[in-house]
mmCIF file of the N, C-alpha and C atoms, coordinates in Angstrom:
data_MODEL
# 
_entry.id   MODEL 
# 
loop_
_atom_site.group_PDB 
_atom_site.id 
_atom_site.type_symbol 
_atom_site.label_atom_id 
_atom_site.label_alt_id 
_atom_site.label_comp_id 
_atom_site.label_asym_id 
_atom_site.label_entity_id 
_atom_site.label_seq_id 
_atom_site.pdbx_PDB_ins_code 
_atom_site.Cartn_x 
_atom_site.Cartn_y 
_atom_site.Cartn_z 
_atom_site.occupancy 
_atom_site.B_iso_or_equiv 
_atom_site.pdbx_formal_charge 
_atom_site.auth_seq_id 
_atom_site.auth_comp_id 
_atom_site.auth_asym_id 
_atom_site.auth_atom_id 
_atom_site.pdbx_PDB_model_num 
ATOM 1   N N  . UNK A 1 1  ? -24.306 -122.524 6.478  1.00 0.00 ? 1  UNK A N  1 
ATOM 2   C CA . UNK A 1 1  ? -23.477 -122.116 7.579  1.00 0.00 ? 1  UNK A CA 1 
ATOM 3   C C  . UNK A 1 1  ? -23.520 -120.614 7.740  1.00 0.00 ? 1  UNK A C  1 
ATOM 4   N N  . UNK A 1 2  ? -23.135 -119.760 8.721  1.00 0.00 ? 2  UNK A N  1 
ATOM 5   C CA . UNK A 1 2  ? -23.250 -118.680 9.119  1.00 0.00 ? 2  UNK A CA 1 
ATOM 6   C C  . UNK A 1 2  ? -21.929 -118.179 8.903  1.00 0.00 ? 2  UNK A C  1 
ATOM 7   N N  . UNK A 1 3  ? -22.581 -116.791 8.177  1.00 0.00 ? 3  UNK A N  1 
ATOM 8   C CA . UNK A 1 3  ? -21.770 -115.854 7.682  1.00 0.00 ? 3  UNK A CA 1 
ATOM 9   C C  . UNK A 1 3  ? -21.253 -115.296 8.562  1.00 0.00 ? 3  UNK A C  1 
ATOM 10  N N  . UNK A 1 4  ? -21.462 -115.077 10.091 1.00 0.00 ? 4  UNK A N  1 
ATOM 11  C CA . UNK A 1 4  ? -20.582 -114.443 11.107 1.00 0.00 ? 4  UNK A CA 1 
ATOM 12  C C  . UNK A 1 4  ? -19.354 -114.603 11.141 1.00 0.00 ? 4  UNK A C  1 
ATOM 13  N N  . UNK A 1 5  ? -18.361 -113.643 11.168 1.00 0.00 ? 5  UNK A N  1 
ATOM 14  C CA . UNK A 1 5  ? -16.955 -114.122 11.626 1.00 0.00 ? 5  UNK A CA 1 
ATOM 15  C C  . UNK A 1 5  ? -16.448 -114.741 12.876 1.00 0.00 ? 5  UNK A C  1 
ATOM 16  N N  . UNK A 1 6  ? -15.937 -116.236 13.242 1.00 0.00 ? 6  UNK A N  1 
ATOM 17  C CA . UNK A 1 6  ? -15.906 -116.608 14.110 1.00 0.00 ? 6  UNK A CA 1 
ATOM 18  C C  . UNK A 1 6  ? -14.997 -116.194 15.307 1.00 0.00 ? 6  UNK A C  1 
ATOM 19  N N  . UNK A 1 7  ? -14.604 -114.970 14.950 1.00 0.00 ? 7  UNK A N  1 
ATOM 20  C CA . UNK A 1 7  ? -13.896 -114.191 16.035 1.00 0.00 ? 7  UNK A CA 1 
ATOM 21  C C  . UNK A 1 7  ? -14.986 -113.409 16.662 1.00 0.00 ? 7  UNK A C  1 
ATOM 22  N N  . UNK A 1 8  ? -16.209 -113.465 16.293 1.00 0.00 ? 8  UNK A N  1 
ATOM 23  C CA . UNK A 1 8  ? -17.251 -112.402 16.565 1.00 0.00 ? 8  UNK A CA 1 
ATOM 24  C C  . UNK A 1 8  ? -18.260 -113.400 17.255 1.00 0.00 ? 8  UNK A C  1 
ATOM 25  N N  . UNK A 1 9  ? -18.094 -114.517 17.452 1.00 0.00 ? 9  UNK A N  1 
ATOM 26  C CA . UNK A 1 9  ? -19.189 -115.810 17.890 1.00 0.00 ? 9  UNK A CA 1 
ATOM 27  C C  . UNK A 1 9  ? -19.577 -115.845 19.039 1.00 0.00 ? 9  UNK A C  1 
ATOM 28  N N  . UNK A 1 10 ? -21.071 -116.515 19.787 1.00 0.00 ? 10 UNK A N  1 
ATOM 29  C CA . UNK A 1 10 ? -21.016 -116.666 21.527 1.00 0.00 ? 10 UNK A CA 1 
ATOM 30  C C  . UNK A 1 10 ? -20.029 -117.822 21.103 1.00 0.00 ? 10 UNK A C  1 
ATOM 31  N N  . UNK A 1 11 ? -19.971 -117.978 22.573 1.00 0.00 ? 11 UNK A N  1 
ATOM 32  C CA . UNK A 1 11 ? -19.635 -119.368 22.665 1.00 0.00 ? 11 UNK A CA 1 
ATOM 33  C C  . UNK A 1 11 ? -20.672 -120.825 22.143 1.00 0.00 ? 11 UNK A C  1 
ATOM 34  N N  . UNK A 1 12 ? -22.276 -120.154 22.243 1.00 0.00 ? 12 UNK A N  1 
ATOM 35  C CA . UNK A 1 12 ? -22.931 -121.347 21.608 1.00 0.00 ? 12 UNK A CA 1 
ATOM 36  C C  . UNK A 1 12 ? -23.622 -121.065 20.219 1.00 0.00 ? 12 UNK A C  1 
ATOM 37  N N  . UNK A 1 13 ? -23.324 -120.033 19.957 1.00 0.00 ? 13 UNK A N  1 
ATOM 38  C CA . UNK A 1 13 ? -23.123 -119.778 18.168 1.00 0.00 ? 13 UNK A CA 1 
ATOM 39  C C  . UNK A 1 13 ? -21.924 -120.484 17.519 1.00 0.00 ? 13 UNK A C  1 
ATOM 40  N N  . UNK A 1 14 ? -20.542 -120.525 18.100 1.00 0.00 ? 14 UNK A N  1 
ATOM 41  C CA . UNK A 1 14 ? -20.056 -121.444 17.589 1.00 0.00 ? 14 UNK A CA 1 
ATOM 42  C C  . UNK A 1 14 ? -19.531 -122.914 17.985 1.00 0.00 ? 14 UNK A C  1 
ATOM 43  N N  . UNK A 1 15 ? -20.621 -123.022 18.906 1.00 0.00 ? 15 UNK A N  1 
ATOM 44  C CA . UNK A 1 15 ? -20.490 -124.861 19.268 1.00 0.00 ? 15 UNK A CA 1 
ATOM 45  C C  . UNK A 1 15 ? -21.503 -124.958 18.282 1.00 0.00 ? 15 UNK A C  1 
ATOM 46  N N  . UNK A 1 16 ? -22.772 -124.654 18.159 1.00 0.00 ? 16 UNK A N  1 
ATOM 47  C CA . UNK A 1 16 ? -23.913 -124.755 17.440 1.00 0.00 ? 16 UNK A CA 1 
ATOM 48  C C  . UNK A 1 16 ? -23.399 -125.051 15.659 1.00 0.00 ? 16 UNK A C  1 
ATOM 49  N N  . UNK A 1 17 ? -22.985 -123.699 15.561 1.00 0.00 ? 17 UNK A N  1 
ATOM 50  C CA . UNK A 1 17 ? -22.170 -124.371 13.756 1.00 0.00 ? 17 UNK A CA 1 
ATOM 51  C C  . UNK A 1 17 ? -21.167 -125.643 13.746 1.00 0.00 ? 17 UNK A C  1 
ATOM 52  N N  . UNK A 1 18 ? -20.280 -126.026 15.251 1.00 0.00 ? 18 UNK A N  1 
ATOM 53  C CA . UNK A 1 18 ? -19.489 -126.717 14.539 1.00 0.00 ? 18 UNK A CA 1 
ATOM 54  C C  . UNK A 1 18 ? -19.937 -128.041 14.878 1.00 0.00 ? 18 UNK A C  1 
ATOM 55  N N  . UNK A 1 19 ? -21.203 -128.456 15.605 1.00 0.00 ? 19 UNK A N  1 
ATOM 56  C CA . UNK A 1 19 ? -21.346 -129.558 15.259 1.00 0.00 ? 19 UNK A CA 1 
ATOM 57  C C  . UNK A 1 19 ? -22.383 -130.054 14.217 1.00 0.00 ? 19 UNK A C  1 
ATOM 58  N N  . UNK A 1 20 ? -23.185 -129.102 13.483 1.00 0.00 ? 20 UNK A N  1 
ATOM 59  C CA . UNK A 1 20 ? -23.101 -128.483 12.039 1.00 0.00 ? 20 UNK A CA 1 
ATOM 60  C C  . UNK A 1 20 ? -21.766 -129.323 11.097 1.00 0.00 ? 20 UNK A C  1 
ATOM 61  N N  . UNK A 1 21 ? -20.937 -128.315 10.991 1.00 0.00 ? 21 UNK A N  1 
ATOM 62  C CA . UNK A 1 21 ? -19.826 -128.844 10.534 1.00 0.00 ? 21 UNK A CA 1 
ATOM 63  C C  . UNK A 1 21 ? -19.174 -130.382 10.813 1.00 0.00 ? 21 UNK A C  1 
ATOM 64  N N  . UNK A 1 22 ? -19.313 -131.191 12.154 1.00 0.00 ? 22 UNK A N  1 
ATOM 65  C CA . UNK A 1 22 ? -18.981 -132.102 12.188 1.00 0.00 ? 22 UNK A CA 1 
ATOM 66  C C  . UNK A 1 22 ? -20.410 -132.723 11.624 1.00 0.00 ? 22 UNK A C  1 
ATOM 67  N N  . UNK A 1 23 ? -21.452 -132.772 11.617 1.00 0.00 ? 23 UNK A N  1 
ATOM 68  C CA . UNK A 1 23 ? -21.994 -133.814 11.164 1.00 0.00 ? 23 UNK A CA 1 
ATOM 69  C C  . UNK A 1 23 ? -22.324 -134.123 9.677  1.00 0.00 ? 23 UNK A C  1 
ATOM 70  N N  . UNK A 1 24 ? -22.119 -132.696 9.074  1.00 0.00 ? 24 UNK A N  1 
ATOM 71  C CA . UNK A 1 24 ? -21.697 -132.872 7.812  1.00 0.00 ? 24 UNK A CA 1 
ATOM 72  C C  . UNK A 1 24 ? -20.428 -133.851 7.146  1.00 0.00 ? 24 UNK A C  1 
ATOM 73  N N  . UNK A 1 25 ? -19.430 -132.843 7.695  1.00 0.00 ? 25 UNK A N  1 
ATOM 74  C CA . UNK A 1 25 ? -17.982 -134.247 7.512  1.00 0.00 ? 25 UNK A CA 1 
ATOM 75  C C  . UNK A 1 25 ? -18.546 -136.037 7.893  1.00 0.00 ? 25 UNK A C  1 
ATOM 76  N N  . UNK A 1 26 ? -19.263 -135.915 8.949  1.00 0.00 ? 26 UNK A N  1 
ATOM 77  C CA . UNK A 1 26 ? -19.481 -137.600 9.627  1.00 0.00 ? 26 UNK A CA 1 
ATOM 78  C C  . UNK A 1 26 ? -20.489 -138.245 8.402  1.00 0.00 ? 26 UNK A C  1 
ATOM 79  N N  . UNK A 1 27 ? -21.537 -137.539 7.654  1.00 0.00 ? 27 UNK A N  1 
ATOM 80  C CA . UNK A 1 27 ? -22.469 -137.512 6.750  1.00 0.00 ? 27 UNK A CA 1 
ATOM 81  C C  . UNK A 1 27 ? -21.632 -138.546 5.387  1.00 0.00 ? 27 UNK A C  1 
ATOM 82  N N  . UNK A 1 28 ? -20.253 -137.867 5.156  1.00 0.00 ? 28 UNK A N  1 
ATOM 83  C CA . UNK A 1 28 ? -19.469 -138.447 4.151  1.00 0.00 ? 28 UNK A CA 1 
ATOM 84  C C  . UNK A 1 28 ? -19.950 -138.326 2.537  1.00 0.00 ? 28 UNK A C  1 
ATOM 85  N N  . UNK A 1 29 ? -21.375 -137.441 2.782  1.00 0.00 ? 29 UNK A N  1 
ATOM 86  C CA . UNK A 1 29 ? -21.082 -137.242 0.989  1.00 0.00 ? 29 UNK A CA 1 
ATOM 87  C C  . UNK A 1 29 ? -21.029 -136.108 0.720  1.00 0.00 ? 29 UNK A C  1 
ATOM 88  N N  . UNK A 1 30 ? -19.753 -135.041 1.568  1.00 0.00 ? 30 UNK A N  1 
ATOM 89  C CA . UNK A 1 30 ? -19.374 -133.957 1.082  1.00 0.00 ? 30 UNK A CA 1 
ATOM 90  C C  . UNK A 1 30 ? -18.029 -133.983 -0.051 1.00 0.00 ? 30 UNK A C  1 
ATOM 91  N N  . UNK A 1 31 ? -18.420 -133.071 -0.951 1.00 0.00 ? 31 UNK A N  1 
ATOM 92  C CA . UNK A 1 31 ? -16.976 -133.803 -1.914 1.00 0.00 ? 31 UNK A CA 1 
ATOM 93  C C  . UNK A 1 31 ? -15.858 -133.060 -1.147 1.00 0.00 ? 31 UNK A C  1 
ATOM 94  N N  . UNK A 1 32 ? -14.581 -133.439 -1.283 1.00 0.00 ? 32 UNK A N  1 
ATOM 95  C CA . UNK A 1 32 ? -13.222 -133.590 -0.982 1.00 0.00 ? 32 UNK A CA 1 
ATOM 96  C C  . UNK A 1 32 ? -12.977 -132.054 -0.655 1.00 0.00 ? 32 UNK A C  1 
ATOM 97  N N  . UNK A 1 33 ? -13.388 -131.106 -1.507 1.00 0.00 ? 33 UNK A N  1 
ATOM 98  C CA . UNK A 1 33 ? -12.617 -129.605 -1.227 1.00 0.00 ? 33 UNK A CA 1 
ATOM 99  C C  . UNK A 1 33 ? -13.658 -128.777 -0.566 1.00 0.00 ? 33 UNK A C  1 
ATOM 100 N N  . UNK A 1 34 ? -14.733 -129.240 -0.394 1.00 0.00 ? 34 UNK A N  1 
ATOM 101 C CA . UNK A 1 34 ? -16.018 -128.701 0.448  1.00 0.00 ? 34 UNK A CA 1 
ATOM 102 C C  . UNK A 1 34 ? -15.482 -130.028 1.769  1.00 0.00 ? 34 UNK A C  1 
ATOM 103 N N  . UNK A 1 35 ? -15.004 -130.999 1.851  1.00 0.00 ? 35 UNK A N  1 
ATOM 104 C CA . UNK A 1 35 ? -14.501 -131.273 3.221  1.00 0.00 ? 35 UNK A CA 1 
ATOM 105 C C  . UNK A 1 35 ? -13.332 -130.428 4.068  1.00 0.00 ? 35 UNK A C  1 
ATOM 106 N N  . UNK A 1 36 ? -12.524 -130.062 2.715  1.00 0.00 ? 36 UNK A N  1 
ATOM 107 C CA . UNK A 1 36 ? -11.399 -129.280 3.126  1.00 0.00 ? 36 UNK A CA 1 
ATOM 108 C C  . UNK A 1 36 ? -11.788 -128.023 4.126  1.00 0.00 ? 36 UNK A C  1 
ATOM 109 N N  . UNK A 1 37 ? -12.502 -127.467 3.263  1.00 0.00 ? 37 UNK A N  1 
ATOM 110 C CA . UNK A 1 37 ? -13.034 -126.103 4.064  1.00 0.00 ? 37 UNK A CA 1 
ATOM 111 C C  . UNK A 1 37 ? -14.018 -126.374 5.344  1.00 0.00 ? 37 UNK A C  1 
ATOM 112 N N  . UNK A 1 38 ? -14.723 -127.080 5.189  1.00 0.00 ? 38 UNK A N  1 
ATOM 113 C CA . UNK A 1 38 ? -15.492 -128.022 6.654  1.00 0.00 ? 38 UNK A CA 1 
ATOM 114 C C  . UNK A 1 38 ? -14.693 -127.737 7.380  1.00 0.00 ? 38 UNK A C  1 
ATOM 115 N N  . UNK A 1 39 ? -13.394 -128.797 7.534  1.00 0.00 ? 39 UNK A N  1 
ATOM 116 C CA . UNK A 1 39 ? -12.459 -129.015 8.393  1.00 0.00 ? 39 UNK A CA 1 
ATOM 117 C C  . UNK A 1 39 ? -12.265 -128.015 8.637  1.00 0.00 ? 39 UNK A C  1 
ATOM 118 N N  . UNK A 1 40 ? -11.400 -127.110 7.801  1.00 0.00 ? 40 UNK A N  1 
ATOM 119 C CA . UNK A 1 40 ? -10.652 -125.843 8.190  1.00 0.00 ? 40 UNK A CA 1 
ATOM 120 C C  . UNK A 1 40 ? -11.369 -124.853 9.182  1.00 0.00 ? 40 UNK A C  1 
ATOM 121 N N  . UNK A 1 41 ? -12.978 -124.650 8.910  1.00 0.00 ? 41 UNK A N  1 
ATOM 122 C CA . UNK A 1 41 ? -14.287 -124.360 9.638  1.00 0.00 ? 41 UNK A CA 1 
ATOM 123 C C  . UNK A 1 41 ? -14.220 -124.732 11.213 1.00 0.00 ? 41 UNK A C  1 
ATOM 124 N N  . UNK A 1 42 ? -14.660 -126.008 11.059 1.00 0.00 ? 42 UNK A N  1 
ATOM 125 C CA . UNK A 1 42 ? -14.047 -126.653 12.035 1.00 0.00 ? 42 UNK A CA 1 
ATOM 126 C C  . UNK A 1 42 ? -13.026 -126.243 12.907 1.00 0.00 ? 42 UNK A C  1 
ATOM 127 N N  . UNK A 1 43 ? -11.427 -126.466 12.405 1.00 0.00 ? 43 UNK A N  1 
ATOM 128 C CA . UNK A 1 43 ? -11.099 -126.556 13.402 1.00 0.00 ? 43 UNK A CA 1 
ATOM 129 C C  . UNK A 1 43 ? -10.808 -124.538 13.859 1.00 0.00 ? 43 UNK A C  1 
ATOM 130 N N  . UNK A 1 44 ? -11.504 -123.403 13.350 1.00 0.00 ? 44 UNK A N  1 
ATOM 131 C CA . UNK A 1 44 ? -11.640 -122.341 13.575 1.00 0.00 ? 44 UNK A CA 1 
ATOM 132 C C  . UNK A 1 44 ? -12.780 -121.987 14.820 1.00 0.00 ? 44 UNK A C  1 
ATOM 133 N N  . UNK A 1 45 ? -13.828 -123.100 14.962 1.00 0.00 ? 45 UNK A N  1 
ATOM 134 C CA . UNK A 1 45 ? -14.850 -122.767 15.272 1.00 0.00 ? 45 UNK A CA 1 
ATOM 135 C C  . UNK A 1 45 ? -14.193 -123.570 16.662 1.00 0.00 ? 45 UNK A C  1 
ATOM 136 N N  . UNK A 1 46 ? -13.502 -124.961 16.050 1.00 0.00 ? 46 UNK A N  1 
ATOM 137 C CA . UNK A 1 46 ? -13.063 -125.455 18.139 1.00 0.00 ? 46 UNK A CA 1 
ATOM 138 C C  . UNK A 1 46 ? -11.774 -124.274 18.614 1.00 0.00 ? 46 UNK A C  1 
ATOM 139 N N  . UNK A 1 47 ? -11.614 -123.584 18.119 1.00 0.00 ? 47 UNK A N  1 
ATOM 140 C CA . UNK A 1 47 ? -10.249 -123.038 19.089 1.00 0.00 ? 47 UNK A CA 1 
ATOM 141 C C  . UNK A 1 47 ? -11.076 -121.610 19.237 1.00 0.00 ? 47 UNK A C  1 
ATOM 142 N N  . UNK A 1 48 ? -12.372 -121.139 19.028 1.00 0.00 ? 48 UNK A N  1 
ATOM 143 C CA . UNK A 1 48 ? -13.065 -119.791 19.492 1.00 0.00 ? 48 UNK A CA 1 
ATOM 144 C C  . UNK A 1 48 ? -13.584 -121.073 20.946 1.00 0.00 ? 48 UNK A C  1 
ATOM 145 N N  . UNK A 1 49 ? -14.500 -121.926 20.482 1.00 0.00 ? 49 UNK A N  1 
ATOM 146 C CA . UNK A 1 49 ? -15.122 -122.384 21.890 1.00 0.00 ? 49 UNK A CA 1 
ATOM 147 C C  . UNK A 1 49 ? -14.035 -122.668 22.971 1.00 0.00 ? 49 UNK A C  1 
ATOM 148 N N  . UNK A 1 50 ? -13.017 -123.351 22.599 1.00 0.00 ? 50 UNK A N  1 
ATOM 149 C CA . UNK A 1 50 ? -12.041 -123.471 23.611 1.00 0.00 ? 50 UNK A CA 1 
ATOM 150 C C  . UNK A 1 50 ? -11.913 -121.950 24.594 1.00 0.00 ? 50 UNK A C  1 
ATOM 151 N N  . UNK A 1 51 ? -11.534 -121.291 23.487 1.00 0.00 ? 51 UNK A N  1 
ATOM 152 C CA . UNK A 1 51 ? -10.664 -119.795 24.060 1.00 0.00 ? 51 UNK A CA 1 
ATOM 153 C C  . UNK A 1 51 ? -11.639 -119.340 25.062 1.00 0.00 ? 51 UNK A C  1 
ATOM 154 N N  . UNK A 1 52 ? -13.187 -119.505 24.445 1.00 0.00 ? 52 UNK A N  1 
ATOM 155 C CA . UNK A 1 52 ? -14.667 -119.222 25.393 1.00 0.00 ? 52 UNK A CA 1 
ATOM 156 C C  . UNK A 1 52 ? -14.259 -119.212 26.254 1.00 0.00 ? 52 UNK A C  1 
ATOM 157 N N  . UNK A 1 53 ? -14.730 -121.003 26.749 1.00 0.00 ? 53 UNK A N  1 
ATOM 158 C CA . UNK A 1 53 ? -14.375 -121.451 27.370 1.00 0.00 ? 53 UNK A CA 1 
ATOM 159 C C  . UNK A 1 53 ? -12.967 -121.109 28.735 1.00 0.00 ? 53 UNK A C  1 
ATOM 160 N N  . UNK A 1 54 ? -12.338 -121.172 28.194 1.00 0.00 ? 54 UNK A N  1 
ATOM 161 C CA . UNK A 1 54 ? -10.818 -121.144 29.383 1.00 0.00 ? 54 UNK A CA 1 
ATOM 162 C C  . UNK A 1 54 ? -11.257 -119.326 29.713 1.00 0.00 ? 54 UNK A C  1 
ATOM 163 N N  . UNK A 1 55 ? -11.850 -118.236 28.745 1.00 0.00 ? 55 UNK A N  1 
ATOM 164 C CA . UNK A 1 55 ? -12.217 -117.100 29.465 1.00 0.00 ? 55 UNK A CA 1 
ATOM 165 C C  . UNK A 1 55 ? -12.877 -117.306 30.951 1.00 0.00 ? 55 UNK A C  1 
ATOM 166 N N  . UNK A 1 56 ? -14.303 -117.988 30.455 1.00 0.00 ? 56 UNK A N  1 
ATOM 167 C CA . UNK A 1 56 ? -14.722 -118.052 31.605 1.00 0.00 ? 56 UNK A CA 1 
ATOM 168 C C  . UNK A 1 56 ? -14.547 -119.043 33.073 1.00 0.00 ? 56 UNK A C  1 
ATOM 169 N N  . UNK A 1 57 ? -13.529 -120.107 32.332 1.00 0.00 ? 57 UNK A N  1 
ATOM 170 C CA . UNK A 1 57 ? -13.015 -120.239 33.642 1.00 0.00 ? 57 UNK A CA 1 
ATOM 171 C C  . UNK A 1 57 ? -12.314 -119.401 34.564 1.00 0.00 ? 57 UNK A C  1 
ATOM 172 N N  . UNK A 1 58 ? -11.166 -118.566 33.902 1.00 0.00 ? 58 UNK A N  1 
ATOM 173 C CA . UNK A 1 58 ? -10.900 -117.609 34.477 1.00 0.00 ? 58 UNK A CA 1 
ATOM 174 C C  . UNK A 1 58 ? -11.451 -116.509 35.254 1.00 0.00 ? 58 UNK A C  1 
ATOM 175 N N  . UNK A 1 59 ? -12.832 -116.485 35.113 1.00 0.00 ? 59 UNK A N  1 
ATOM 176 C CA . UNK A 1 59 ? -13.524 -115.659 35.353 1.00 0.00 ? 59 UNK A CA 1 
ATOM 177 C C  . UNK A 1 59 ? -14.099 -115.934 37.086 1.00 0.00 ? 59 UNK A C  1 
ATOM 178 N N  . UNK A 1 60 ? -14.460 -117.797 36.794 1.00 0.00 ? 60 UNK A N  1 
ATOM 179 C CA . UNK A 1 60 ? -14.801 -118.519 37.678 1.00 0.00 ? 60 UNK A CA 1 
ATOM 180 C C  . UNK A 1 60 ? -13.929 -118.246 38.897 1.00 0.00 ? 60 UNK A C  1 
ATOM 181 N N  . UNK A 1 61 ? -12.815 -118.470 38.492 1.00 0.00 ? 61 UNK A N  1 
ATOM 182 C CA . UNK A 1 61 ? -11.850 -118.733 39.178 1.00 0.00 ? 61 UNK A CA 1 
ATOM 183 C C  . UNK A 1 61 ? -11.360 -117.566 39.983 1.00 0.00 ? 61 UNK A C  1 
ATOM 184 N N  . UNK A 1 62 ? -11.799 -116.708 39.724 1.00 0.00 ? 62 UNK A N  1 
ATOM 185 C CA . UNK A 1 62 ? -11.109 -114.734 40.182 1.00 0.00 ? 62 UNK A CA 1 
ATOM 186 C C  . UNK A 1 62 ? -12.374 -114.814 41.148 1.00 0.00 ? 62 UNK A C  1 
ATOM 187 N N  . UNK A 1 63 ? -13.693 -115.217 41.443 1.00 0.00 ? 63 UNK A N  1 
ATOM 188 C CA . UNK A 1 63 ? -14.771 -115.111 42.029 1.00 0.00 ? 63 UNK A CA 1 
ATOM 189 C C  . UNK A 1 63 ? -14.071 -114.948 43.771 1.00 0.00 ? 63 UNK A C  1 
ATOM 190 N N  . UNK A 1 64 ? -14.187 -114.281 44.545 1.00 0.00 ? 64 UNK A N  1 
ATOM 191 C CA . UNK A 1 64 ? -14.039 -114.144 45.940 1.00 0.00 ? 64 UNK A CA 1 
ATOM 192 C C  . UNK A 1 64 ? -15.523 -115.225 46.810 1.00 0.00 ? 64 UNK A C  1 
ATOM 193 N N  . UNK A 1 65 ? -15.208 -115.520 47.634 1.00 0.00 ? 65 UNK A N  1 
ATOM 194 C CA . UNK A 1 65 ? -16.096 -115.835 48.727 1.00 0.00 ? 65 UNK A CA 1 
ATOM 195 C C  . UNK A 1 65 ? -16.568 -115.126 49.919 1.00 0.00 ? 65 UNK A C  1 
ATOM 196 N N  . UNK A 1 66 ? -17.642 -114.568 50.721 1.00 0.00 ? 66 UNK A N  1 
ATOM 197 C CA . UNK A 1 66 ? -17.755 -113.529 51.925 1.00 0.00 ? 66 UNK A CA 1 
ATOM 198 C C  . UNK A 1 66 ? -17.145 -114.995 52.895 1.00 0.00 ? 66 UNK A C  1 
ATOM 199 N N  . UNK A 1 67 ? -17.214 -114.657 54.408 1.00 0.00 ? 67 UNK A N  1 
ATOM 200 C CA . UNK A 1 67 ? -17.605 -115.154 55.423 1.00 0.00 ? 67 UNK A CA 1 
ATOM 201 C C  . UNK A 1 67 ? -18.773 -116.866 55.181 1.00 0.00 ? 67 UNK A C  1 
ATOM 202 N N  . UNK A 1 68 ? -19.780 -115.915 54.675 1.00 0.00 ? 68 UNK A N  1 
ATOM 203 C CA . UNK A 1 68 ? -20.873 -117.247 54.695 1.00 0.00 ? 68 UNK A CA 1 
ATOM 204 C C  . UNK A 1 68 ? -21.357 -117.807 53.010 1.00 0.00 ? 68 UNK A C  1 
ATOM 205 N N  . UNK A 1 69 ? -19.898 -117.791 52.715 1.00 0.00 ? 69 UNK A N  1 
ATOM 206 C CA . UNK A 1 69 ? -20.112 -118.683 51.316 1.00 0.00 ? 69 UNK A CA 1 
ATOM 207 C C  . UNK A 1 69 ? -20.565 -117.866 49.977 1.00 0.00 ? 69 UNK A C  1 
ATOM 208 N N  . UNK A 1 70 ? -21.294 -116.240 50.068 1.00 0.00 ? 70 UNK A N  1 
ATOM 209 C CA . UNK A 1 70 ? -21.493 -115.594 49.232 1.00 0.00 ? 70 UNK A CA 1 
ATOM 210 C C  . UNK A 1 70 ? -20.390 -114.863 48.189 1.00 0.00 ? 70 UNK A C  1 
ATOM 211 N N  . UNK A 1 71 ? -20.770 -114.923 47.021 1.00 0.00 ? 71 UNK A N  1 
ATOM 212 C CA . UNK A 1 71 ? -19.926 -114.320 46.092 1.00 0.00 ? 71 UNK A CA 1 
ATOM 213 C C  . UNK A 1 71 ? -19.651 -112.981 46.894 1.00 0.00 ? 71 UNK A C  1 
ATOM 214 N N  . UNK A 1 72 ? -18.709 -112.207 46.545 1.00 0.00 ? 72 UNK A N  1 
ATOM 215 C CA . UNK A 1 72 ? -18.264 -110.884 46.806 1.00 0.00 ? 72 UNK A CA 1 
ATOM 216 C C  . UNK A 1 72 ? -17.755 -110.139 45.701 1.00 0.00 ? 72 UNK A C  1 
ATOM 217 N N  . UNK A 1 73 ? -17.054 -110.654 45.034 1.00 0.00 ? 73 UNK A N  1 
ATOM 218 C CA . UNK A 1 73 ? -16.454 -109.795 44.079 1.00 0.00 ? 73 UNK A CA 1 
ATOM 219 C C  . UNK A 1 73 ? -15.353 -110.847 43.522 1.00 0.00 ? 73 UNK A C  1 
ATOM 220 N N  . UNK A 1 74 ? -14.681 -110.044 42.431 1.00 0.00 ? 74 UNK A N  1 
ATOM 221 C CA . UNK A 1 74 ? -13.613 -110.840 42.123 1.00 0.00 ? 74 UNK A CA 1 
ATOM 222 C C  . UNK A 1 74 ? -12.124 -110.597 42.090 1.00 0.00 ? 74 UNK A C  1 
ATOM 223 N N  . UNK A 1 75 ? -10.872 -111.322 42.231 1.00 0.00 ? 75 UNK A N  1 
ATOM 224 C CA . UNK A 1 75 ? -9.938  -110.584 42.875 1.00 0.00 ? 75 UNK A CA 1 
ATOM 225 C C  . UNK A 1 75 ? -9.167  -110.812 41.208 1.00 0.00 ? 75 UNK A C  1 
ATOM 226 N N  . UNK A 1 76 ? -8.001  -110.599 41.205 1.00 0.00 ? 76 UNK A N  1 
ATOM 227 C CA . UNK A 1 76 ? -7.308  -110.955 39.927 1.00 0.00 ? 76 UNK A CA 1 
ATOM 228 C C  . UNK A 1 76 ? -6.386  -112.710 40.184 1.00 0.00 ? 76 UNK A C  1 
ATOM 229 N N  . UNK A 1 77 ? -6.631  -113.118 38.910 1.00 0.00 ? 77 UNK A N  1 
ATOM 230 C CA . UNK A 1 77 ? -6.065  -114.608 39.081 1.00 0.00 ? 77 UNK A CA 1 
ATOM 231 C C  . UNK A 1 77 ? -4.171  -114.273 38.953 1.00 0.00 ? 77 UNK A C  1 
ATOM 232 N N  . UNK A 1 78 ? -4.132  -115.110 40.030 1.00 0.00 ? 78 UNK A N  1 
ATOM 233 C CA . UNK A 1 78 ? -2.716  -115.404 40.045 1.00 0.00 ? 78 UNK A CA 1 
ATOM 234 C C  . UNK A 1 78 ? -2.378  -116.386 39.234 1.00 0.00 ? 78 UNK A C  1 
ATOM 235 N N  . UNK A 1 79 ? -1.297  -115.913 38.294 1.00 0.00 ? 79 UNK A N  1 
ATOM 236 C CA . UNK A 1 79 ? -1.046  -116.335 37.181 1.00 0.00 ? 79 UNK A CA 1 
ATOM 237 C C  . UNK A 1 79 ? 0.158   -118.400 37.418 1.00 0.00 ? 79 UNK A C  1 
ATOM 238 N N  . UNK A 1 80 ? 0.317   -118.096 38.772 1.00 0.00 ? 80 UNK A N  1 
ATOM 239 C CA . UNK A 1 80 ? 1.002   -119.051 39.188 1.00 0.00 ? 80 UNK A CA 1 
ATOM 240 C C  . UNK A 1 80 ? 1.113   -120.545 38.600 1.00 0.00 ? 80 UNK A C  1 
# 
């Protein structure tokens, strides 16, 4: 597994390790305290892709439209 800190990850550096990590756990002959830390891995590596993730929706989502359908710029999301 990769020594990167998963606060420091793309988004497909750490989808890439954690299904890594899940197929190890699914594998079943990891012993018990090397599952522990899996997991814990795990569930570090789904809440960076999530967070990715919902960034760039946000990002999506701030995108403006011109007149004829072209991007323009982006405005700030209303938090509504």
């Amino acid at each position: 597994m990769s020594e990167t800190p998963v606060a420091e990850m793309s988004f497909e550096q750490a989808m890439a390790e954690l299904e890594k990590v899940v197929g190890r756990l699914e594998s079943g002959d990891v012993p018990l305290e090397d599952s522990i830390r899996l997991y814990e891995r795990g569930a570090e590596l789904k809440a960076r892709c999530e967070a990715k993730l919902k960034e760039a929706e946000e990002k999506v989502a701030r995108i403006t439209l011109d007149e004829n359908g072209q991007p323009r710029g982006t405005e700030p999301l209303d938090p509504a």
